[in-house]
N, C-alpha and C positions, 0 to 999 in steps of 0.2 A: 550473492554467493554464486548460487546456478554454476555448479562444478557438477555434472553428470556422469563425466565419460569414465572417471580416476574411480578403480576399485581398490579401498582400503580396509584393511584386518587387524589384528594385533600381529606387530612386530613393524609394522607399514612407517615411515619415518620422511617427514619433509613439509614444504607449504602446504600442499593439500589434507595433511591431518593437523597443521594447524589451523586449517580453516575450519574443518568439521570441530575440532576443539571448540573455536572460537561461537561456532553456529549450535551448537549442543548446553554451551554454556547461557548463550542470551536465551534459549528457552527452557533453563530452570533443568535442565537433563548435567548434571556435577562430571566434568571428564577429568578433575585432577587438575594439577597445573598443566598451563598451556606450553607445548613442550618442540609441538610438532613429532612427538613420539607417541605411536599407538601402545597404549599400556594396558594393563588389567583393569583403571578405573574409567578410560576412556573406552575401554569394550563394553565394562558394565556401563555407563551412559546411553553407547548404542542400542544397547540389549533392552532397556527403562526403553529409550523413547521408540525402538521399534513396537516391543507390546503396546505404547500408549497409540500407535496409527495405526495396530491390528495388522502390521508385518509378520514374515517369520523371522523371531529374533533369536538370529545367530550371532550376533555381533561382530558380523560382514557388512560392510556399506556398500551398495551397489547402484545400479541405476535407480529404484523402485525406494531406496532408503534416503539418495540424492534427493530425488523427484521430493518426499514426501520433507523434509528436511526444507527445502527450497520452499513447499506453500506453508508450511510453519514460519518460517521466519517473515514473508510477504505477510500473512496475517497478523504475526506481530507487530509489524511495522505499517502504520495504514496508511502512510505517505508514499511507502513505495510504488511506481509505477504514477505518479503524479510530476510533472513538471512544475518546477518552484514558479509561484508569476508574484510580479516586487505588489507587496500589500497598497501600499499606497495609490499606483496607478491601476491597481481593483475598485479600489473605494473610487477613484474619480471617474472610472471609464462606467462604474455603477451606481454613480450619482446618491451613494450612500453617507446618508447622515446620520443618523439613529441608529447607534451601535449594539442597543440590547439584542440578544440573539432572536427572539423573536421577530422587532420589528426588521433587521438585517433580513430573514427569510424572507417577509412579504414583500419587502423592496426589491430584491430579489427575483421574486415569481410575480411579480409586476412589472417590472423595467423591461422584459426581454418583449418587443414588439412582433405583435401576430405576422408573420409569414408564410410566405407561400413554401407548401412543402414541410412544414413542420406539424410533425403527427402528436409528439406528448411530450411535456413537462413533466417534472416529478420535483419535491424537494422534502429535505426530514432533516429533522433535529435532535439533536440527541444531546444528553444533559452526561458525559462519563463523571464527572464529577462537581459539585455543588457551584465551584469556581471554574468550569469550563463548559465552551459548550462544542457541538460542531454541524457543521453545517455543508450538506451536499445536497447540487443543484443539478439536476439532469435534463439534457433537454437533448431528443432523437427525433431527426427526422429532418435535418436543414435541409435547402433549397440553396447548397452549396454543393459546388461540382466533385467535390473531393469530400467532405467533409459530411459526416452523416449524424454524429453528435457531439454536444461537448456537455463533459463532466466537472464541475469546480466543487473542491471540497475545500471549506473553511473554516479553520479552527481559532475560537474567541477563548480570550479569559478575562474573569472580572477580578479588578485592584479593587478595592475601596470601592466596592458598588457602582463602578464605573468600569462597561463593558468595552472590549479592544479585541481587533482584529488581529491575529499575533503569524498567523500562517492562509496564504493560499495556492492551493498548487490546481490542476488543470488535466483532466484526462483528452483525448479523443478514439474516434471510433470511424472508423474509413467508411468511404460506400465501398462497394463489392469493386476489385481488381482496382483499386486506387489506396491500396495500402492496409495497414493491420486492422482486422474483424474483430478484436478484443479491445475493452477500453485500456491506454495505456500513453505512455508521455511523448509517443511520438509524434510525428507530424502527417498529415497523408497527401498524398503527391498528386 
């Protein structure tokens, strides 16, 4: 979304309250139908999710209501800010054959060969639900002139007690004045 600058109130009409609509509705905050018209249900929405981020809820959207709007929806979405990489050419460039999620992680935190310049690994597992699993693999510190970490998150789900790779996407992380400090789907130069 990341619409910051547009201040919208009741009476306010166009794309930009139908975005806030649209943005207010995937996080469970009710603005009525989507209208692109600021109404009474779509203020009281504003007003719901400003007290829930401990705003002052006036039911003005402004920069602070944007801002806080913006990392609600990036946390409901945990792909955002990941670039898509094709599942197939992961599994092969990671030499993976044992799909359960556990063995995927130690294949994983074993494949990546010791380098110079790389200070720590991490990787965690997480079970959201009984048929899914996911899996992020961090590694900071390359002995790449631009590149100072990469982040892969991957997400499995089991058919029929047979586990599958179904999504993988890829963060990075710059060294200093060779591109963005935050992990995210760019590239660094």
């Amino acid at each position: 979304m990341n619409t910051t600058s547009v201040l919208l109130k009741k009476g306010s009409k166009g794309t930009e309250v139908t975005k806030l609509q649209e943005a207010l509705k995937k996080l469970n905050f009710d603005p009525g139908i989507i209208d692109g018209i600021f109404g009474s249900k779509t203020e009281s929405a504003v007003i719901n999710f400003q007290k829930s981020q401990q705003l002052i809820a006036d039911g003005i959207v402004g920069e602070k209501t944007w801002s806080k709007l913006n990392a609600a929806l990036q946390e409901s979405n945990p792909r955002s800010n990941f670039r898509v990489v094709n599942v197939q050419e992961f599994i092969t460039s990671n030499r993976i054959k044992d799909f359960n999620p556990k063995s995927v992680a130690v294949q994983l935190f074993s494949s990546v060969e010791e380098g110079e310049g790389r200070r720590s690994e991490e990787i965690s597992l997480t079970y959201p639900t009984g048929e899914t699993a996911v899996i992020v693999h961090t590694i900071v510190g390359l002995a790449d002139d631009s590149v100072n970490g990469i982040r892969n998150r991957l997400e499995l789900k089991c058919n029929q007690n047979k586990w599958e790779i179904i999504w993988v996407g890829m963060q990075t992380k710059c060294h200093q004045n060779r591109g963005h400090q935050n992990w995210a789907d760019g590239v660094c130069s």
